[in-house]
Short mmCIF file of the C-alpha atoms (twelve columns), coordinates in Angstrom:
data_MODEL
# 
_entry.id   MODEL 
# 
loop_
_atom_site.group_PDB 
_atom_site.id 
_atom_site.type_symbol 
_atom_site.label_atom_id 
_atom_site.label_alt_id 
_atom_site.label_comp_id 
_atom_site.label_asym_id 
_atom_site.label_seq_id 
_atom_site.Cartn_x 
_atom_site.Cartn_y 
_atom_site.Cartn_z 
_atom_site.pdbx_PDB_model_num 
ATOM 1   C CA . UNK A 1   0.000   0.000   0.000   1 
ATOM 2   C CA . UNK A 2   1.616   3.233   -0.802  1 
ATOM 3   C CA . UNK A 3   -0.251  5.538   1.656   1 
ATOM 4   C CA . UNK A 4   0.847   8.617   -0.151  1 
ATOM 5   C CA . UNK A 5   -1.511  8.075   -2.935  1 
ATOM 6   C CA . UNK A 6   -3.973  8.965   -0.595  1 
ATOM 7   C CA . UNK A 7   -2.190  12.543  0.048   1 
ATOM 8   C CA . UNK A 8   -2.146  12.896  -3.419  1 
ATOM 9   C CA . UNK A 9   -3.831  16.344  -4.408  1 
ATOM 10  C CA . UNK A 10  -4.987  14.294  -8.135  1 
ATOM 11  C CA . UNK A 11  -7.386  12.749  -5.767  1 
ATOM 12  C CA . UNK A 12  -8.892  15.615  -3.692  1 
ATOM 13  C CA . UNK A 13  -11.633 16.303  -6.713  1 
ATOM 14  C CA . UNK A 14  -12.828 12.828  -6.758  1 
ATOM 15  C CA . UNK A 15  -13.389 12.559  -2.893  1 
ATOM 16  C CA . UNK A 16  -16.756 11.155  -2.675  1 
ATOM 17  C CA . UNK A 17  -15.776 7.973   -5.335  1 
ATOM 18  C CA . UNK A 18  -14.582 4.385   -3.665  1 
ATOM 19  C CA . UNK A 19  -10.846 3.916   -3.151  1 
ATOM 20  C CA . UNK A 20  -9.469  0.513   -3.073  1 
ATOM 21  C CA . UNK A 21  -6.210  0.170   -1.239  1 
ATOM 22  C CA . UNK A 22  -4.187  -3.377  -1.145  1 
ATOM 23  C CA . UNK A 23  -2.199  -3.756  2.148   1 
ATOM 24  C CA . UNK A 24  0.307   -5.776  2.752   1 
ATOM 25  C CA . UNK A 25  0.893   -7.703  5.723   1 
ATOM 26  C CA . UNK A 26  4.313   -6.620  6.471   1 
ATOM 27  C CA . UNK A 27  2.794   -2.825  6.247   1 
ATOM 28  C CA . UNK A 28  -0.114  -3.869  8.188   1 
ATOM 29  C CA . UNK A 29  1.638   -5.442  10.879  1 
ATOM 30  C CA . UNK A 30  3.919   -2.019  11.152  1 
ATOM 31  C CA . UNK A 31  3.720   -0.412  14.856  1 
ATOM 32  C CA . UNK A 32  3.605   2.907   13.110  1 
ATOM 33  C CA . UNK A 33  1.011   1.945   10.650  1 
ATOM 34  C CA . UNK A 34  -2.212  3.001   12.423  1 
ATOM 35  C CA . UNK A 35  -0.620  6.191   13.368  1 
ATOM 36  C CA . UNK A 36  0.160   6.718   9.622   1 
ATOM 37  C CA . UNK A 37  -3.261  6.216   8.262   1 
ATOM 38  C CA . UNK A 38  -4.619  8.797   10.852  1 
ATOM 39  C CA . UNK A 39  -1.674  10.978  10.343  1 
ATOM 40  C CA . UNK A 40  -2.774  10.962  6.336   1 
ATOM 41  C CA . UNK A 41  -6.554  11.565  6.873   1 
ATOM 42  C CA . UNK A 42  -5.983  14.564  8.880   1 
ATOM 43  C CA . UNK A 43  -3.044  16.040  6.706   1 
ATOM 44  C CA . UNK A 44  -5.834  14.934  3.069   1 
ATOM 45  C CA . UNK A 45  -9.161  15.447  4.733   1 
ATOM 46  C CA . UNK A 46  -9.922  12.049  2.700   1 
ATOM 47  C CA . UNK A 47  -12.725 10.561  3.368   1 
ATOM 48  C CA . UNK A 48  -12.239 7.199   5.087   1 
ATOM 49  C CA . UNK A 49  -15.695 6.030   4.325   1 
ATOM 50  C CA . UNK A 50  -14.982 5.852   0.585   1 
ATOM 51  C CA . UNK A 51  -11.925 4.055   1.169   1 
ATOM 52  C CA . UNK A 52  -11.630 -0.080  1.215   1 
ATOM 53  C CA . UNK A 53  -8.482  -1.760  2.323   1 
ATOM 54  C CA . UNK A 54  -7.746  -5.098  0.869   1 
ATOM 55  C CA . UNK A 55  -5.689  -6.981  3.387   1 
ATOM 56  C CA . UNK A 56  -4.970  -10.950 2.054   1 
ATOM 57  C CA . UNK A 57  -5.701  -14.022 4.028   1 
ATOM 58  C CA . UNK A 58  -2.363  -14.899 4.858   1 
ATOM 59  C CA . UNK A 59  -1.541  -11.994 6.722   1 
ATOM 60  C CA . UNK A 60  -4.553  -13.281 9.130   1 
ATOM 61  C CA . UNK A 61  -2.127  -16.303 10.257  1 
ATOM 62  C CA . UNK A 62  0.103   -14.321 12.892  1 
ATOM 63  C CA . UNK A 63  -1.107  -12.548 15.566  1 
ATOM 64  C CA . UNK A 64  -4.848  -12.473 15.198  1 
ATOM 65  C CA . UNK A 65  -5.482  -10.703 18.804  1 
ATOM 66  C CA . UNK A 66  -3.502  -7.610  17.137  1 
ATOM 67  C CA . UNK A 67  -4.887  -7.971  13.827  1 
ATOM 68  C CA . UNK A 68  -8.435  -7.720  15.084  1 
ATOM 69  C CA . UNK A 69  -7.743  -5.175  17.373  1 
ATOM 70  C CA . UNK A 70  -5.624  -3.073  14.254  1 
ATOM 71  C CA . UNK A 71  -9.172  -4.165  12.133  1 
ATOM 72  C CA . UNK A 72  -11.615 -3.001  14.491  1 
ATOM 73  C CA . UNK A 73  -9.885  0.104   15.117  1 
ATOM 74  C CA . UNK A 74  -9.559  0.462   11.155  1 
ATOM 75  C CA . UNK A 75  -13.354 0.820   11.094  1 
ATOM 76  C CA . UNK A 76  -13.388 3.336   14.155  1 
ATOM 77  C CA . UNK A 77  -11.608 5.592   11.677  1 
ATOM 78  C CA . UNK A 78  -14.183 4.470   9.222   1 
ATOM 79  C CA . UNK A 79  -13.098 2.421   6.850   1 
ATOM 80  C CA . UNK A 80  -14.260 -0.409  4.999   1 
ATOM 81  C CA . UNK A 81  -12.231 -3.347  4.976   1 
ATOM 82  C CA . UNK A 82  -12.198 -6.051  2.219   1 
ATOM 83  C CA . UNK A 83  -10.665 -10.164 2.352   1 
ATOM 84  C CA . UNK A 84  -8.744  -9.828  -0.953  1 
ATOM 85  C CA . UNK A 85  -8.296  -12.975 -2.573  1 
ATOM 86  C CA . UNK A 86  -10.941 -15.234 -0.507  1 
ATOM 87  C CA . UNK A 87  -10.762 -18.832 -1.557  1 
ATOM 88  C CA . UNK A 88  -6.827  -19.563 -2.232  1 
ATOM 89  C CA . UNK A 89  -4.107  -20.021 0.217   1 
ATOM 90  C CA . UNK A 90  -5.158  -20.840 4.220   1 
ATOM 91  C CA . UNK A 91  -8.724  -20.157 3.595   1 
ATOM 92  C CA . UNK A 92  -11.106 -20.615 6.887   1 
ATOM 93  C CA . UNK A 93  -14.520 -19.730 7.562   1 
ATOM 94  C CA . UNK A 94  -13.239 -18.863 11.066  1 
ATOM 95  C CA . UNK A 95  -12.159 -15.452 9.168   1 
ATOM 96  C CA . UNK A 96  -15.680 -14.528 8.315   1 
ATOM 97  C CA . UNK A 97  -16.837 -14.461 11.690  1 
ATOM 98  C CA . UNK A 98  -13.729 -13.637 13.730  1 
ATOM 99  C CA . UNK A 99  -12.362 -10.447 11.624  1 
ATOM 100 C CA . UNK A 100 -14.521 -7.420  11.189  1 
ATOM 101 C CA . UNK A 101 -14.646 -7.785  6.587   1 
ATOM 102 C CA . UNK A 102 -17.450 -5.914  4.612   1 
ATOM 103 C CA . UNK A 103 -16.437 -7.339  1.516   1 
ATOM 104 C CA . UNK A 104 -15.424 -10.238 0.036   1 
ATOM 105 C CA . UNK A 105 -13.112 -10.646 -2.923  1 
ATOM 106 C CA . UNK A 106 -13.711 -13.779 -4.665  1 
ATOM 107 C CA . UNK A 107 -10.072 -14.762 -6.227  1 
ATOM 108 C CA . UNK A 108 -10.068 -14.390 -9.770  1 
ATOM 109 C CA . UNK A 109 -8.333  -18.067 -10.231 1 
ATOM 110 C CA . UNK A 110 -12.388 -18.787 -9.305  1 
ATOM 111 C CA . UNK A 111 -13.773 -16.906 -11.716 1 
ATOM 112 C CA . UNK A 112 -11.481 -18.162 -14.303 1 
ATOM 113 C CA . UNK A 113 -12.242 -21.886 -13.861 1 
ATOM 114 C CA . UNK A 114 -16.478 -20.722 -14.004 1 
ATOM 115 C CA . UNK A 115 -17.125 -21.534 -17.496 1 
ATOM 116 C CA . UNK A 116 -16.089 -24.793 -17.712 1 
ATOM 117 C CA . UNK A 117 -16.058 -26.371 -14.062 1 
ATOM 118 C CA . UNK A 118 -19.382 -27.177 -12.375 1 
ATOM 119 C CA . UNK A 119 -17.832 -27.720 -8.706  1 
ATOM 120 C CA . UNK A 120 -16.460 -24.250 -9.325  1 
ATOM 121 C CA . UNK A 121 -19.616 -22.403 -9.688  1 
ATOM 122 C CA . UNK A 122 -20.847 -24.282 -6.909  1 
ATOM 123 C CA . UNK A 123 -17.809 -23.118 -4.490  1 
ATOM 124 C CA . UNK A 124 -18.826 -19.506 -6.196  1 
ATOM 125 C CA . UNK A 125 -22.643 -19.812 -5.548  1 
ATOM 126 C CA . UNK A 126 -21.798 -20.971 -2.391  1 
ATOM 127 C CA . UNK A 127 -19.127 -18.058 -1.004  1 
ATOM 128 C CA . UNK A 128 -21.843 -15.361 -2.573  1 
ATOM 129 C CA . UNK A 129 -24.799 -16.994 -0.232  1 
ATOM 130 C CA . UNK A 130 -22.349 -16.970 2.777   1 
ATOM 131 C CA . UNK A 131 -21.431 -13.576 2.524   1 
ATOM 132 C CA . UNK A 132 -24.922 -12.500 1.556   1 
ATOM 133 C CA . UNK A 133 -25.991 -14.277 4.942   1 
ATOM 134 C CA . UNK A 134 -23.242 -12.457 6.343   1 
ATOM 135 C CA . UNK A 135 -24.256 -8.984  5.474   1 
ATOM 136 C CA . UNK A 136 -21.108 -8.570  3.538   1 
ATOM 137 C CA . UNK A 137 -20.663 -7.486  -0.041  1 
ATOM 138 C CA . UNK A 138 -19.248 -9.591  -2.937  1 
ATOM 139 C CA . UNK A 139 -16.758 -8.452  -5.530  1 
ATOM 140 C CA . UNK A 140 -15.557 -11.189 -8.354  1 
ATOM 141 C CA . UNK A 141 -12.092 -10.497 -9.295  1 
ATOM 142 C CA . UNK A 142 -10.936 -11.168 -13.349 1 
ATOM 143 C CA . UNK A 143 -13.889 -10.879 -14.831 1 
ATOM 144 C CA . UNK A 144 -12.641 -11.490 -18.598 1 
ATOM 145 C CA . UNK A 145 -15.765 -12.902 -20.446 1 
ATOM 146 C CA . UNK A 146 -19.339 -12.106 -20.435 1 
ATOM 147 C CA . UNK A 147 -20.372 -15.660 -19.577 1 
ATOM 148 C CA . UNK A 148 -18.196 -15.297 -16.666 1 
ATOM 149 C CA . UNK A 149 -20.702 -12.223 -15.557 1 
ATOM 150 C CA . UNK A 150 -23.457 -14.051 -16.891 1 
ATOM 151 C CA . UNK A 151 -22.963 -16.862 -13.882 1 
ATOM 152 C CA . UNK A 152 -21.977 -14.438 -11.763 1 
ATOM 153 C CA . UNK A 153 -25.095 -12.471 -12.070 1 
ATOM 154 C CA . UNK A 154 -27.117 -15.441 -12.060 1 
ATOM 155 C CA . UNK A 155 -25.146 -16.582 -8.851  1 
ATOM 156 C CA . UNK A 156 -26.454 -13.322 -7.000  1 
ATOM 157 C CA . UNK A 157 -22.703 -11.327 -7.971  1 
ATOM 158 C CA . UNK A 158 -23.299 -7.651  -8.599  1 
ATOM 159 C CA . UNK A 159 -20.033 -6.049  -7.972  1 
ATOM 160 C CA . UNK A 160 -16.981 -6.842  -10.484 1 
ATOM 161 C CA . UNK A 161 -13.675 -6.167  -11.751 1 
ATOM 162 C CA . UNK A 162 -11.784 -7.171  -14.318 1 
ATOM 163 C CA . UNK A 163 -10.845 -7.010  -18.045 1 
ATOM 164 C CA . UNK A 164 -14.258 -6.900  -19.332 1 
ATOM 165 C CA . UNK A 165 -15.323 -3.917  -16.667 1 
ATOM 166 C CA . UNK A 166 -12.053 -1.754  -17.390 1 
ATOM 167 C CA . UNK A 167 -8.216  -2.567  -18.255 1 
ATOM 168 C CA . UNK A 168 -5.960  -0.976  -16.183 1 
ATOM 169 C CA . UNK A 169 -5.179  2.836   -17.027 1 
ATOM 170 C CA . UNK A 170 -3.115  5.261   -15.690 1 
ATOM 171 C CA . UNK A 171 -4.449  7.771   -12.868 1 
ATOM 172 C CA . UNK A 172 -4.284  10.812  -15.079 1 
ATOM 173 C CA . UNK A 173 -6.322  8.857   -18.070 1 
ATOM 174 C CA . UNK A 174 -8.846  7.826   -15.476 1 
ATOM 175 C CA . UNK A 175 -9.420  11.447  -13.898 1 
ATOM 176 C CA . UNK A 176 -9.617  12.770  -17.233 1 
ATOM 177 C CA . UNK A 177 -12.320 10.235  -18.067 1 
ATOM 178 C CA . UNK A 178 -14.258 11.009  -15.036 1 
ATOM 179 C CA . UNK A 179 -14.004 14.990  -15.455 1 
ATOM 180 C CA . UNK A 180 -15.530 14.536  -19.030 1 
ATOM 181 C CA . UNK A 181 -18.623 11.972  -18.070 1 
ATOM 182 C CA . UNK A 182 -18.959 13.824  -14.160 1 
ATOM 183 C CA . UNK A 183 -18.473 17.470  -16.314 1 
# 
């Protein structure tokens, strides 16, 4: 996570639009994060509410007494926090109901293997329901082909990103976008 793209004045028109931030466990696990974060929102005025951190399943493995503690505090400030990559590496539903997520990031290898791979959808179907029961939102990650959002949608998915949403663009190509459709 490079915190200074929150201080970034490119970004103080476009306040009131979502912010995604990946964090990294090494980061997150910093004494001196929290300070940081608070230190930036004061410093930006940025609005923590429009702001999602994606912090990975692994770095839930060490010291989950901090980590929930660093979480909860997290959405004191406000912010929305996100399980980036759900499904792949040490996955547990212990997470869902232990750590304080909004969102859910379904791992894009998922979506991938949709098409062609009826257990798949099923596993898909399956973590949409949960988080639905949950009260947490669902994003699908690599969303390439429109019958991969076809299933999706049909599996209850409304939130997506990927190749066939948007390819990647540079910040200045994306503002300029937004300034001509926002006028």
């Amino acid at each position: 996570m490079d915190l200074q793209i929150l201080a970034g004045t490119e970004l103080a028109p476009h306040r009131l639009l979502p912010l995604s931030v990946n964090v990294t466990a090494s980061e997150f696990h910093r004494e001196d994060f929290l300070p940081r974060v608070s230190q930036i929102l004061r410093s930006t005025g940025a609005n923590p509410e429009s702001i999602k951190l994606e912090l990975t399943e692994g770095m839930l493995l060490s010291n989950s007494d901090n980590t929930i503690r660093s979480m909860n505090l997290l959405k004191e400030l406000g912010f929305q926090l996100s399980l980036d990559d759900f499904g792949t590496g040490f996955s547990s539903l212990a997470y869902l109901r232990q750590f304080p997520f909004d969102e859910i990031k379904i791992d894009q290898s998922f979506v991938r293997a949709l098409e062609t791979d009826s257990q798949t959808r099923a596993i898909v179907a399956a973590i949409i329901n949960l988080a639905e029961k949950l009260g947490m939102q669902v994003i699908a990650e690599g969303v390439e082909t429109d019958a991969q959002w076809q299933i999706l949608m049909e599996s209850g998915c409304r939130q997506f990103q990927g190749f066939l949403i948007a390819k990647p663009q540079p910040l200045q190509d994306v503002l300029e976008q937004l300034a001509s459709t926002c006028g």
